[in-house]
N, C-alpha and C positions, 0 to 999 in steps of 0.2 A: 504494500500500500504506500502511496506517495501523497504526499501531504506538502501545500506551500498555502500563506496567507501574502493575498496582494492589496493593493490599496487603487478603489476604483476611480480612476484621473478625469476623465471626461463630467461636464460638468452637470449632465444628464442622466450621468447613471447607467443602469441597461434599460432603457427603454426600449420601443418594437424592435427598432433598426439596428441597434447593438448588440441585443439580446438573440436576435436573428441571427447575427454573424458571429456570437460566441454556441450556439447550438450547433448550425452550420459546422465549426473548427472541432465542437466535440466530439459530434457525427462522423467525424473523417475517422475516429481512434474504436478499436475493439473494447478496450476496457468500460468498465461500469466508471463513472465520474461524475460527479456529486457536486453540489454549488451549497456552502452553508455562512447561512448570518445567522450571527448571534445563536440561538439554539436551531433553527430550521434548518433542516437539509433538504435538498431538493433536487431531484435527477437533471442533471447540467442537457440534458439532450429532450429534453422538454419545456417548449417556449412557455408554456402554461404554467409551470411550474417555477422559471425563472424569473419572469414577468409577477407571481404571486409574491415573491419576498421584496418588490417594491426596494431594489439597492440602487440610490441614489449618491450622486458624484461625494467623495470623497469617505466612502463607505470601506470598510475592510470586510474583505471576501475570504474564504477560505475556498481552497479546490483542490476536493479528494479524488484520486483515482487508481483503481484497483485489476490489474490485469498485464497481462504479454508489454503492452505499451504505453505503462500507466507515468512512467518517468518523460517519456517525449507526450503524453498528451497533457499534462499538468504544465509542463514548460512552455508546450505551445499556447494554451489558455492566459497561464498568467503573460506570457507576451504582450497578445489581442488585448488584453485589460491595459497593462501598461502603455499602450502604443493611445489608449481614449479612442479604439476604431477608426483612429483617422478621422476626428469630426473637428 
């Protein structure tokens, strides 16, 4: 299991359009990977699910992932956060 907390930069948060392209970049990995605030956890590969814990900009994320590629898809996730989706 791979575990990192990021800290979300863009000033939006995940809202439809970020939230979309961090599911999107989960979607690409096998492993199970997880999105949790504060005590919610939430399946990282479900817009419904990511869009429900409401993580607005400057919010700390945590992203768990469990599986064959769970070190390149945690790295690749906390990137997309880091980078604010390019907004």
């Amino acid at each position: 299991m791979c575990v990192k907390d990021v800290l979300v930069q863009n000033q939006v948060g995940l809202h439809a359009r970020p939230a979309t392209f961090f599911i999107q970049k989960a979607n690409e990995f096998k492993s199970s990977i997880w999105v949790e605030k504060e005590e919610r956890r939430v399946n990282a590969k479900s817009l419904l699910g990511v869009l429900s814990l409401g993580i607005v900009g400057g919010t700390t994320i945590r992203i768990i992932a469990d599986g064959n590629d769970e070190e390149t898809a945690v790295d690749a996730l906390v990137s997309l956060v880091q980078s604010g989706f390019n907004e």
